[in-house]
N, C-alpha and C positions, 0 to 999 in steps of 0.2 A: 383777296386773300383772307381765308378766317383767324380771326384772331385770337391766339390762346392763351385762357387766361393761367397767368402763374400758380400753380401748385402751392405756393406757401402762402398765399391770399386769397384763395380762393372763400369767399363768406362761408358758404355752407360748414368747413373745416374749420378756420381761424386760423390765427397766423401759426405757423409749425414749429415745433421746437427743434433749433440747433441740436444736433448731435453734437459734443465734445468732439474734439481735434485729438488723436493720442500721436504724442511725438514721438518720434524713438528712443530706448532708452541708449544713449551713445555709450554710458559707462560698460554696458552688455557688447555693443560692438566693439567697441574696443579688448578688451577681454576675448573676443572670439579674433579678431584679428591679431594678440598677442600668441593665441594658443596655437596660429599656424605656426609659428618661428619656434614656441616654448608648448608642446603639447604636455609636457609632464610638469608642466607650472599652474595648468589651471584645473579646476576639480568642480563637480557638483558645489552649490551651497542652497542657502535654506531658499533664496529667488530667483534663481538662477546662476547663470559660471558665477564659477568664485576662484579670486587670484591665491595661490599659495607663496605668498612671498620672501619667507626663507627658502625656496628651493629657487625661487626667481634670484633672490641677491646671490645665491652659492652659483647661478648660471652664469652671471654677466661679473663674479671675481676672481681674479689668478691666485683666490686664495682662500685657506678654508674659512667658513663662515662660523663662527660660533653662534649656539642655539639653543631650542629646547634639546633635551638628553633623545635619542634616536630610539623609537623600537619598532618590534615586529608589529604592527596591527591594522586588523581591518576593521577599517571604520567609513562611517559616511554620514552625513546630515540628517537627523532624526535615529540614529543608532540609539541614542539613550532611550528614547521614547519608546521604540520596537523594547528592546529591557523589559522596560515600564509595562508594556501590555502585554507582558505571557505573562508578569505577575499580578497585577488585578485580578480582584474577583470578578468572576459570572455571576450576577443578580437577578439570572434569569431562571425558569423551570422546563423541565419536560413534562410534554405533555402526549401521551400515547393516541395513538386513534385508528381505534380498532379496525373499522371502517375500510378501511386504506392497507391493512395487512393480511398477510396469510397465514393462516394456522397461528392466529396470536396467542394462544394459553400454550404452544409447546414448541415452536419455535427458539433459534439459539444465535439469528440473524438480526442486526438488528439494520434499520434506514432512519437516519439521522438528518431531518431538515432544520438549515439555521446556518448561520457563519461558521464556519469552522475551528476560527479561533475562539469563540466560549465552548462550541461544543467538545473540543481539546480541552481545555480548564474542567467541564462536568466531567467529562470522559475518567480525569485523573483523580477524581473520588473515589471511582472502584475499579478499575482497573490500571491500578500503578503498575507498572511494570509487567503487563499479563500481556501480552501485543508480543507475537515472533516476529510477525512482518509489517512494516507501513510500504504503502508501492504507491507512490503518489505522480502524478503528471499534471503540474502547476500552470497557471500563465505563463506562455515562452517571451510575455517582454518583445515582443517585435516591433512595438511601435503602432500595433491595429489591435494588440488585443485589451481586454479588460481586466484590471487589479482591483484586490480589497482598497479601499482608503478607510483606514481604519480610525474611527475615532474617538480617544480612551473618556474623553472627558464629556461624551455626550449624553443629553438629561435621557431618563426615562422616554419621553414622549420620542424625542427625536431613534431614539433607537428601537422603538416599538415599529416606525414607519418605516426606518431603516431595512429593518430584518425581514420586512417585504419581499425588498428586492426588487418593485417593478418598474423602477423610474432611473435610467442614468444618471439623471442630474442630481435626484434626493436621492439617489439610493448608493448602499456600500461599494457596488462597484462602478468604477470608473475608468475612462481611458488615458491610455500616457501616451499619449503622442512621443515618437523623438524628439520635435522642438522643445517637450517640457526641460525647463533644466534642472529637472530633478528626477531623470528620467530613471536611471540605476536606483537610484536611493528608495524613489517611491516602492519600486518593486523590491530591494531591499528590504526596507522597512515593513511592506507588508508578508516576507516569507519569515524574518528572523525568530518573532514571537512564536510563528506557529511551527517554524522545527524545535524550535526550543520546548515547547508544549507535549510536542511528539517525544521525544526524548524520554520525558516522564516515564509514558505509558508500555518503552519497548521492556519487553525481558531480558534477564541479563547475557543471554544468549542472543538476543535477538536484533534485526536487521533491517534498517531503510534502503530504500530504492528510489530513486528520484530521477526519472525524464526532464531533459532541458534541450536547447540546439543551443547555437553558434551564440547567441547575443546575450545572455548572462553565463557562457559557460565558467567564464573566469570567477565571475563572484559567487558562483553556488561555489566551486570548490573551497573559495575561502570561509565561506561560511559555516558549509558541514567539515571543516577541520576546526573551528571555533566554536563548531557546539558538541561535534562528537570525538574529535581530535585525532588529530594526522595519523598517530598511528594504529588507527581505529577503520582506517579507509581500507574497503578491501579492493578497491581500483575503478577505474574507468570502464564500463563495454561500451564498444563503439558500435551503435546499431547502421547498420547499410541498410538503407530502405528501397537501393537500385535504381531512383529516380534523381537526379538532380532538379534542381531547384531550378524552373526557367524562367524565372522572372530577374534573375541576380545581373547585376552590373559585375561582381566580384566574381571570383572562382565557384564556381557552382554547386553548392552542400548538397549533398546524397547523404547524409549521414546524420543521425543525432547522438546525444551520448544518453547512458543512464548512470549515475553516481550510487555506488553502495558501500554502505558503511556498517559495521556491527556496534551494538550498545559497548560490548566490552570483547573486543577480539579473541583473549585469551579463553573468555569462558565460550566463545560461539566454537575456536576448531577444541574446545573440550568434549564436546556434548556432541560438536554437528561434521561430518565432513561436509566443505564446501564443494560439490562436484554436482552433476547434474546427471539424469538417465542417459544411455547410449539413445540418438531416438530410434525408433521400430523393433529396439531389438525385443522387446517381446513377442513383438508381429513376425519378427524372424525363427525365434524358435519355434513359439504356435504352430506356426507353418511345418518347421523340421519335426517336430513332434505328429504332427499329422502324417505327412509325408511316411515318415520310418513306421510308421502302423500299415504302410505294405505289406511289410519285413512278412508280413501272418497270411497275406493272401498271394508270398510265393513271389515275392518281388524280388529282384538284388539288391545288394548295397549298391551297386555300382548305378543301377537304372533310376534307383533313388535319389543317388547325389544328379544326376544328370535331370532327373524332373525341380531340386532344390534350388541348381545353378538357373537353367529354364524362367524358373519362377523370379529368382534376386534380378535378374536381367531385365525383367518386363517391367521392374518397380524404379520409374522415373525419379521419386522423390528421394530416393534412397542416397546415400552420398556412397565415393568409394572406399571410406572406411568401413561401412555398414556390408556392402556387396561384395568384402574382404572376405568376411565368415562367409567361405560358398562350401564349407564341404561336414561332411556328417558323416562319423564315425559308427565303429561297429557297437556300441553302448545309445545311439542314435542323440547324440551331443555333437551342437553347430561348434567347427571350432575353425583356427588359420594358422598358417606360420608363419612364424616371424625370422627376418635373420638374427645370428646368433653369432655377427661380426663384432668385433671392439669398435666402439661407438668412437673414440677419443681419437685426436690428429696425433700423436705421440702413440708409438707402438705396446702392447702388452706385456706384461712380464713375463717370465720364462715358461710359468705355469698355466699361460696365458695360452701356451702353444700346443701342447700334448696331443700328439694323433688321438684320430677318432677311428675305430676302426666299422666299416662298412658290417650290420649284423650275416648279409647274407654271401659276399664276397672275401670277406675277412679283409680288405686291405684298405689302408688308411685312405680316410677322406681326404680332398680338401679343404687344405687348412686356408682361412682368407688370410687378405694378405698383414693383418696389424695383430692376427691372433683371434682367439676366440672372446666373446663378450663374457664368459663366467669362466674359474679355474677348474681343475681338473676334476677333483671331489663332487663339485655340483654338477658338472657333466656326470659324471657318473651316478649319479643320486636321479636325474631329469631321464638319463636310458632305463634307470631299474622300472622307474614310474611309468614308464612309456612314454614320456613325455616328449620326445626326440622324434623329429621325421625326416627321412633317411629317403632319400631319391629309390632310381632302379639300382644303381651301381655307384659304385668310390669318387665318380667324378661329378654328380651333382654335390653342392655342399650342404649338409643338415642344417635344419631349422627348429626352434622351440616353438611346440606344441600352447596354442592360445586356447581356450575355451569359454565361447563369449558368456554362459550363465556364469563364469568368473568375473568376468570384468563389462559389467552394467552399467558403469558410469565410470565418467570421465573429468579430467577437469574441465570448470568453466574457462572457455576462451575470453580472450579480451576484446574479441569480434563475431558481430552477430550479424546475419545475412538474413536478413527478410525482407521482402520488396511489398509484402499482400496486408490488404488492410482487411477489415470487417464491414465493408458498403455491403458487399454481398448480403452477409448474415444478417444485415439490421432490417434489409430488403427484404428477407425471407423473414424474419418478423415483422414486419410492418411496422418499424420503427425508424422515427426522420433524425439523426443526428450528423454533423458534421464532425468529421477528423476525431473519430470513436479510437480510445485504444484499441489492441489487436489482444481479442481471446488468447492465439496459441501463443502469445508473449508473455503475458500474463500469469500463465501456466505452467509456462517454464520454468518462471522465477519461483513461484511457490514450490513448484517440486523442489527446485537445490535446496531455499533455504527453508523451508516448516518440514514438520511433521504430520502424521498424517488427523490431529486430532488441534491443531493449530487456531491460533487465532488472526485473522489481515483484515488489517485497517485502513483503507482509502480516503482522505477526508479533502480529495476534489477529486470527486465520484462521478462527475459526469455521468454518461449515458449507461451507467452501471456496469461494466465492465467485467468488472471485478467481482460482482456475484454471479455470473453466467461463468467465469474460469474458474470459482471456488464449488461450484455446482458439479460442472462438467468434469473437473479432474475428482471429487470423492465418488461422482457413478461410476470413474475407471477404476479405480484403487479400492474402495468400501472407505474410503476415509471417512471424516468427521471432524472436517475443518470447520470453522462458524469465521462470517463475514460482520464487521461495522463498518457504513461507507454513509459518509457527512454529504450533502448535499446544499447549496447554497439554492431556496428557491428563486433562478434568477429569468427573468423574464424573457422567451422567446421572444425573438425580430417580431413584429410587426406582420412582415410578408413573408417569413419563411415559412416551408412546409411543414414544420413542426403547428406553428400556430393554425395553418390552415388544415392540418387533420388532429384538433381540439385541444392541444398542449400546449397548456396558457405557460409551463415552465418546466426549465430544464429538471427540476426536484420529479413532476409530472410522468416525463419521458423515461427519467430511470425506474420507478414504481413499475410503471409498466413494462419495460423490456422485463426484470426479474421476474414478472409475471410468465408471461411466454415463452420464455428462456428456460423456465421451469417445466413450462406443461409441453415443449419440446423435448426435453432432454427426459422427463419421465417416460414421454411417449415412446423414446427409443432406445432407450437402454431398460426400462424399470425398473432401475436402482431405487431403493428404498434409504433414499436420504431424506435429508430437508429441507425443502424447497419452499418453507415459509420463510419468512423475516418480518420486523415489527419495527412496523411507522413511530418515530416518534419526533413533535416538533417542538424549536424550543422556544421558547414565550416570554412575552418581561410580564413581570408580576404587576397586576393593576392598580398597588399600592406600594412604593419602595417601603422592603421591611416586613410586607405584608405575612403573617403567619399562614402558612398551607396547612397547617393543621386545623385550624379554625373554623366554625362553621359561623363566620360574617357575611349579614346578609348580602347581598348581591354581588359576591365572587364568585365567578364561575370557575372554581378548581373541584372537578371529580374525583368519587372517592378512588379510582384506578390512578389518578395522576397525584394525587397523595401517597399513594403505595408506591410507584416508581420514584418520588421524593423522598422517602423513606430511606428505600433503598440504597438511592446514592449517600446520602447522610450518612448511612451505617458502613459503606463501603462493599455491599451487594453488588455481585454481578447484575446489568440488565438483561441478560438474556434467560435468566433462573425462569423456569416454566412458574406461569401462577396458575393457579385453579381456585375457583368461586366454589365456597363451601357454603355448609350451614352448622352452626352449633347451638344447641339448644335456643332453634330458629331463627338464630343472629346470623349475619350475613360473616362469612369469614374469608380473607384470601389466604392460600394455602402457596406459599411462595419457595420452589425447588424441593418438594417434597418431603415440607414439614422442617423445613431449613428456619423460615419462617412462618407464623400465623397472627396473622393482623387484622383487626376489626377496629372500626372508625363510625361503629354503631353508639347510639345516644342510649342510656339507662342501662348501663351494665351493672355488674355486682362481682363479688368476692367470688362466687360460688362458680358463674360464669369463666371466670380466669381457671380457676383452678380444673375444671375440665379440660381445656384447653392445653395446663402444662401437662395433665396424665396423657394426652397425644405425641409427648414426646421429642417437642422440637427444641431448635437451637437457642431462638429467642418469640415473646412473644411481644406486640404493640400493641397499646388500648392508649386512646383516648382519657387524659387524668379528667376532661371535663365531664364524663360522663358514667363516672363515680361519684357514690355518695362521700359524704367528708370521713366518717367512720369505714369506709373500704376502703379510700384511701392512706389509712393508717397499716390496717392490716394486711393490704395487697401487697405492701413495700415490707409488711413483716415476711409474708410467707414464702418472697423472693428473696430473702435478705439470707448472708452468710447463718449456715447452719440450720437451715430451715428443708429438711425433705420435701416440704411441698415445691419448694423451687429446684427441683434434683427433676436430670430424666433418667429414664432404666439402666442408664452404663454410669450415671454415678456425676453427667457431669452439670454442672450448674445452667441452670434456665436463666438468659437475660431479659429485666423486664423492660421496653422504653413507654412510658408514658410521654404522651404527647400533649 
């Protein structure tokens, strides 16, 4: 029998080191075996369950317990901290790269790689409150997925490697198992700061949207009533995606929600009705408008509603509100009737009742049986108008006359039915993402709430989504919405298809679907929008403190990524078009058409500046170090109160920044 020698003795190795023994931690069992008996006695703490034990002593006495003072709030373990991190500053820069975008000098899109929570903090330089819509779809928290872990107090160095992204274990995102017992809180703490951030940036009309399922649905809501407040909710939609969940021990979700709230409710129904298009009914009239263009080549009205009805029949997707309007009048307007019963279980009042009389019969209608829905005057006002339709004879009962170019929209429901994702679509792009939002969701939501010149903010942008619906709905409409969508560059699997057709990250994957998505939708519509957007990533500075303005040797800040630092400093939009000039041979960026003019050129002069203000812009920026000491005396006179040379043509004053 061969004899084998022991593993922890073996010479060649040496003796092995003992692994440690971990015991269990009993005071955790314990605590979980309390919380079967007392589930509302134990809670998250900062290492797991933790006992709440003024609600434990109020459970096990026949009497009240006196304590701390009782109030409403929601809180959890590291709530101060989340605080703490929407308010620190970003120490960080942008940094453009032209390279990676489309149409960068006149584009109004911007692609934001980097965490999302600094990039919220820069965001709120210059665009405070300019944001109609945020439509975000976070980590759902199941227990498989991956959350920020965000950490406020980390050096430099560590947060340079960080913002990577390519390593689970070093990097910002991490996974929460359910056994962690900090499982709510962790995902707490990393959504608090970044709605709180959001907030800043909406209009005072303007609106979040927020995808979630079943396992944080409770704490989102207490959260967005704690940042944008209860009565700021404008409700739940309950999306039906038609599929239950078949993996569930539990009752089977088919369903997710979406949460939407306004900045300020009273200013959003000022300015916006909340309702949404009828869908197709442009496709409906189109068609009736086509159709009644027989009328000229000898058709009837009658042959034309029968080709109209024909047509509403054949269209599957149509719902039967939509296939309601089936008839077309002699003015060639879709229109339906409505009854014109009293709506109410209690009967009508007397006026309620007044015969109708039939126009071609002379003899009274029938009347329903609780009366008519309006009194007698407005009947009479709805027959003057023609508004009224009237069977063959007295015994069908009339109906009020609908006319759908009247009523194009609708309220939003509090249930939304769509079973169909976007696999298809990303297939027909050649793009590999898993569980992509849905384009024609997306789309919706912008139609109710923006306008058609709007700004939407995505800042967990995933497979970019959200600029392929902002694309696609301005080539329906001629809009001129502009998109900012945040992107965390975070590392594709290893084995998935993404990695294996060359997308090192999910930042990667969205670049390029925008791409495509673009040269698609021009291809088939050619709408003349804009279908560029402009990469920009965000960077820790290679010295904390370090001045961007400076020309110290071996920092690599360009002078384009000092202009976009500018920028935010002054409170500029990024999406303002630059254009690369020259002035009396000096390099100039010409920033929203003379909005600004900045040069970051060395040896300038007095004479230099002041060509510059007779071009007529808002403000100009020059470089103080690359004045002489005597021009700088007199550049800050000629800008100074009272000085024409700092005036543009309308009178009003040129700001100078030296840098």
């Amino acid at each position: 029998m061969e004899k084998k020698e022991n593993p922890s003795t073996t010479p060649s190795q040496g003796p092995k080191k003992l692994e440690p023994i971990e015991t269990p931690d009993l005071t955790q069992e314990k605590i979980a075996m309390l919380r079967e008996i007392f589930p509302n006695c134990v809670t998250e703490g900062e290492d797991g369950l933790a006992v709440e034990w003024e609600t434990l002593r109020q459970e096990l006495s026949p009497n009240l317990i006196e304590g701390h003072a009782e109030r409403y709030l929601m809180t959890w373990p590291g709530r101060r901290k989340a605080i703490l991190g929407s308010a620190l500053p970003a120490k960080l820069f942008l940094r453009p790269i032209e390279a990676q975008s489309v149409d960068f000098e006149n584009t109004a899109n911007l692609y934001i790689e980097g965490d999302n929570l600094d990039a919220l903090k820069m965001l709120g330089l210059a665009y405070f409150e300019c944001v109609k819509m945020i439509y975000i779809d976070p980590p759902y928290n199941t227990g498989n997925d991956f959350i920020y872990k965000d950490d406020f107090k980390a050096s430099a160095k560590e947060h340079k490697l960080k913002s990577q992204q390519i390593d689970e274990k070093g990097g910002r995102l991490v996974s929460n198992p359910q056994s962690n017992g900090r499982f709510h809180s962790n995902w707490l703490s990393m959504m608090y700061p970044r709605l709180k951030l959001a907030k800043r940036l909406l209009s005072k009309d303007g609106v979040i949207l927020v995808n979630i399922d079943e396992h944080e649905f409770a704490n989102l809501s207490k959260i967005m009533d704690d940042i944008f407040g209860e009565n700021n909710s404008l409700g739940v939609i309950v999306w039906d995606k038609r599929n239950p969940k078949g993996d569930s021990r539990k009752i089977a979700s088919q369903h997710e929600y979406i949460f939407s709230y306004a900045r300020n409710i009273d200013e959003l129904v000022k300015k916006h009705n909340v309702q949404r298009p009828k869908k197709n009914a442009t496709q409906i009239i189109a068609k009736a408008v086509r159709l009644f263009g027989d009328i000229k080549k000898g058709k009837s009205l009658e042959e034309i509603n029968k080709d109209f009805r024909s047509w509403l029949s054949k269209q599957d997707k149509f719902s039967g509100g939509e296939k309601s309007y089936s008839k077309i009048d002699e003015n060639g307007r879709v229109y339906r009737g409505v009854s014109m019963a009293w709506p109410n279980d209690n009967s009508a009042p007397s006026d309620y009742r007044i015969p109708i009389l039939h126009p071609v019969t002379k003899k009274q209608c029938n009347i329903p049986s609780k009366g008519w829905r309006y009194p007698s005057a407005t009947i009479q006002s709805l027959i003057s108008q023609g508004l009224i339709l009237f069977g063959e004879d007295e015994n069908t009962q009339p109906q009020r006359k609908y006319f759908l170019d009247e009523n194009m929209y609708e309220n939003v429901p509090s249930v939304l039915y769509y079973g169909g994702s976007d696999s298809d679509l990303l297939k027909e792009l050649g793009i590999q993402f898993n569980n992509p939002k849905v384009t024609e969701i997306c789309k919706e939501h912008i139609s109710i709430f923006t306008d058609k010149d709007s700004l939407i903010l995505d800042f967990f942008s995933g497979s970019a989504t959200m600029a392929q619906a902002v694309m696609e709905l301005n080539a329906e409409d001629g809009g001129n919405r502009r998109y900012i969508l945040v992107q965390l560059p975070e590392a594709t699997a290893a084995e998935s298809e993404a990695r294996k057709a060359g997308y090192a990250t999910i930042a990667e994957i969205g670049k390029e679907r925008i791409r495509r998505a673009a040269q698609k939708i021009q291809k088939e519509t050619g709408a003349e929008i804009d279908y560029g957007f402009r990469v920009m990533r965000l960077e820790e500075r290679e010295k904390p403190g370090h001045d961007l303005f400076s020309y110290e040797e071996g920092i690599p800040i360009d002078e384009l990524t000092r202009l976009f630092q500018l920028m935010l400093s002054k409170g500029i939009p990024l999406h303002g078009k630059v254009k690369e000039t020259r002035v009396r041979g000096k390099k100039v960026y010409d920033v929203d058409n003379r909005y600004l003019l900045a040069s970051f050129e060395d040896k300038i002069d007095l004479a230099f500046a002041h060509e510059l203000a007779a071009l007529g812009p808002r403000a100009i920026s020059l470089l103080e170090s690359s004045l002489g000491d005597q021009d700088k005396v007199n550049i800050k006179l000629s800008f100074g109160r009272g000085s024409s040379r700092g005036l543009r043509p309308d009178g009003i004053p040129i700001e100078l920044w030296l840098l």
